[in-house]
N, C-alpha and C positions, 0 to 999 in steps of 0.2 A: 664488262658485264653490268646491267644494268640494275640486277636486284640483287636481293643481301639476305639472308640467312641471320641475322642477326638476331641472338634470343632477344632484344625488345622488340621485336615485331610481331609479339604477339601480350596481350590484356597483363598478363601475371606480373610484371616486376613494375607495373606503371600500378599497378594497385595496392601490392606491396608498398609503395614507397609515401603514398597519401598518409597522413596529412605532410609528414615531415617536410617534403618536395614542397608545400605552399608553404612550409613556415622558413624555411632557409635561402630555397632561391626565387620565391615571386620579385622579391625586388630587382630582381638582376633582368629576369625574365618580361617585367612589366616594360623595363627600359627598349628593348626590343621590340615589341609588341607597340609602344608607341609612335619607335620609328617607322614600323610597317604601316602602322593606318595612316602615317602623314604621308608614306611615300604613293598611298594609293587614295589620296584624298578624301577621305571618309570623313561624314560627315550628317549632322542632323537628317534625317529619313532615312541615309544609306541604306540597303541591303548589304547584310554581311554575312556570309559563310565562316563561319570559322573551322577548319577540320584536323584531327588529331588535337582538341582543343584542350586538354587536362581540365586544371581546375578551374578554368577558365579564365589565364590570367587578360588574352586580348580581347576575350567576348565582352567581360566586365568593363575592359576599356572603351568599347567600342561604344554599349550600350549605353554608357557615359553620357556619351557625348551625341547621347541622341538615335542612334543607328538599329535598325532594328535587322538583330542577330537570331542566327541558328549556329546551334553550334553541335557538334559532333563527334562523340571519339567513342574504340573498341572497350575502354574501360569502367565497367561500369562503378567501381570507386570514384574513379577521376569525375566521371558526367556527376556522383551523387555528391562530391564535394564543391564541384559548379554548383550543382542545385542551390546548393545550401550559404553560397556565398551568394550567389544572388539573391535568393530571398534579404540575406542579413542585410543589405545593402540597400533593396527594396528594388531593384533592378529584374529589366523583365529580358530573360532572354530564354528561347527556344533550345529547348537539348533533348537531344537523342544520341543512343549507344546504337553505333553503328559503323561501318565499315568506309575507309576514306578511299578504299578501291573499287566501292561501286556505293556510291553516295542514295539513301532514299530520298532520293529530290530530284525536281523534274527539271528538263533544259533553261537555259536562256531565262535565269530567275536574280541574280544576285550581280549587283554592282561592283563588288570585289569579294574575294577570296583568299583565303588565307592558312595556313599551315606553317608554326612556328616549333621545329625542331619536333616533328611530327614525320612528314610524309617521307622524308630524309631513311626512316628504316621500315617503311615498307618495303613487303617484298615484292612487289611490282611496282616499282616507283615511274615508269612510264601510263601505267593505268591512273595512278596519282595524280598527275601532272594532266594529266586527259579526262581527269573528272571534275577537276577546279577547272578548265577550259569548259567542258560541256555544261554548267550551270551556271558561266558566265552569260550578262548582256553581251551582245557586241560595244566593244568599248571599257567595259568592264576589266577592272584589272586584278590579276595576283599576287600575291607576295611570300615566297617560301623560304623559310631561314635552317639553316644549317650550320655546323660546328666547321671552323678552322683549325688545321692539326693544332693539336695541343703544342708543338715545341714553338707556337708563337706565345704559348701561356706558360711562362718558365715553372711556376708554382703548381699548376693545373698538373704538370706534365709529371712532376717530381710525384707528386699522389698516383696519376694512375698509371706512370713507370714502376713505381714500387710496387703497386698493385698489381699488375700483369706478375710483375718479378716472382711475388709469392702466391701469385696461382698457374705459374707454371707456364705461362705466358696464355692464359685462358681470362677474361674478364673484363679484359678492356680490349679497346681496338689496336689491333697490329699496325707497329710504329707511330700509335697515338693519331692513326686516319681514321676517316669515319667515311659512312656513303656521302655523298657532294661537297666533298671537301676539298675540292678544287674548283675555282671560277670557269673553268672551260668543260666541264661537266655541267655544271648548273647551266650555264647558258645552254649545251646542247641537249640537256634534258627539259629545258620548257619550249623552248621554242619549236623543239621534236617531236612536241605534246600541240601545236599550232600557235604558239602565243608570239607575238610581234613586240617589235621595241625591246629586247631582252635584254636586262642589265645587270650585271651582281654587284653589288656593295658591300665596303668592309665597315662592321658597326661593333664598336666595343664598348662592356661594360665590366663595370670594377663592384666587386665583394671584401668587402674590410672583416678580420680573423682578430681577435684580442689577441690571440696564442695561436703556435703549431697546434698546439692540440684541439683548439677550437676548430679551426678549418678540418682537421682529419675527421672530428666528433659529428662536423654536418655534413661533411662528403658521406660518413659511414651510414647517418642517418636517412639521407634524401638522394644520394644516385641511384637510381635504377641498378646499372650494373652491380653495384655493391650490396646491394642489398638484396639483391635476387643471388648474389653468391654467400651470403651468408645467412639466408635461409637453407641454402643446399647445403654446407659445411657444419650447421646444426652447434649441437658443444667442442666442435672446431674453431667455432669463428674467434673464440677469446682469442686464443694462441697468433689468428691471424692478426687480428687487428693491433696485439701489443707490437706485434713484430712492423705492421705498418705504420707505427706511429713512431717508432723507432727510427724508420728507414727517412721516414717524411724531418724527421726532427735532426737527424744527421745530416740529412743534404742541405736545409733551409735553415737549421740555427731554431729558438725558442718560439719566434714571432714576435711581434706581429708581423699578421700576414696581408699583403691586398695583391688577390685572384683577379686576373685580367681575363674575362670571357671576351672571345672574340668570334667574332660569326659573319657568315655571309648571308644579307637579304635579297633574293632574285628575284628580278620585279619584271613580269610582262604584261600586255593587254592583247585582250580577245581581237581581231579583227573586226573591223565595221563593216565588209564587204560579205 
């Protein structure tokens, strides 16, 4: 099945989780985002799409280096904390709140395209894949990153096992999968979508924890997941979190801690014919 039900497919827990989400994991996130624009050759003039774009960790990159960006996402926290980093930066990129399953942009306009742990929980993620295709050039290429099961991230896994553990197996993803969290998905969903040359790559990056408790304090702060569940659990959430810190601090020892993200990049191009 191709689409997901998954409660971040919709504005509310990616808003919730702003600013914390840029101040914990841009770094990890930027590392990513780098390799994608190298893998689609971006470059001074480029056209870039950026979609499900948060706080704009690849826009800002892109814009960098010259590229002249649009970027996109349903949140409008996320687009206003883009804004704002861009201005500080003095960086000019293009934002709009708007939907990455029917893009307001017209055909045949953008060099490359991009979706970085974004189009992954849409709930029609073939309309995703089909709309970064429709506002490519011909030649034009994509790049869409998504999560590797967490039991290749021992530490990652140890967090949001215990987390499912004490919500009853509700919060995180069932056995730590995600949507395209297998190479043979990824390739049959873009290239299903018309895109040629289809590749997945495996790209990891590391997050350094002073302490267990440091890593459980920014997971609680800036996942999505977790913080759109302890908005719901209200003066609940104390009771969970001591107990998750418990659980995380039993399996792993005191810390330090260093989180291995691990992610696949899918990379295809538009046809020229």
């Amino acid at each position: 099945m191709s689409s997901t039900s998954s409660p971040l497919a919709v504005p509310e827990p990616w808003d919730l989780v702003v600013p914390e989400y840029v101040r914990e994991l841009l770094p990890v996130f930027e590392n990513f985002s780098r390799d994608a624009l190298s893998r689609a050759a971006v470059s001074r003039g480029s056209r870039v799409v950026d979609v499900a774009a948060g706080p704009g960790t690849l826009s800002l990159l892109a814009a960098r280096e010259g590229a002249k960006v649009t970027a996109v996402d349903f949140a409008p926290r996320m687009i206003a904390a883009l804004r704002e980093r861009a201005a500080e930066a003095r960086l000019e990129v293009e934002s709009l709140v708007g939907d990455g399953m029917a893009l307001p942009l017209p055909d045949r306009t953008f060099d490359a395209a991009f979706s970085m742990f974004g189009l992954m929980f849409f709930p029609d993620r073939p309309r995703g894949f089909r709309e970064l295709h429709r506002v490519l050039v011909p030649g034009g290429r994509a790049v869409v990153s998504s999560w590797i099961p967490f039991e290749r991230s021992p530490v990652m896994n140890v967090v949001y096992k215990s987390f499912a553990e004490l919500m009853n197996g509700g919060g995180a993803p069932r056995d730590g999968m995600m949507p395209l969290s297998d190479p043979e998905t990824c390739q049959r969903e873009m290239s299903g979508a018309g895109f040629a040359d289809v590749a997945v790559h495996e790209v990891v990056a590391q997050a350094a924890y002073a302490s267990t408790a440091a890593l459980v304090d920014a997971m609680i702060r800036s996942s999505a997941p977790i913080v759109l569940a302890r908005k719901a659990l209200g003066e609940k959430w104390d009771d969970v979190a001591r107990a998750l810190l418990e659980r995380v601090s039993a399996a792993l020892g005191p810390g330090p801690q260093v989180a291995a993200f691990n992610a696949y990049l899918t990379v295809g191009t538009r046809r020229t014919d």
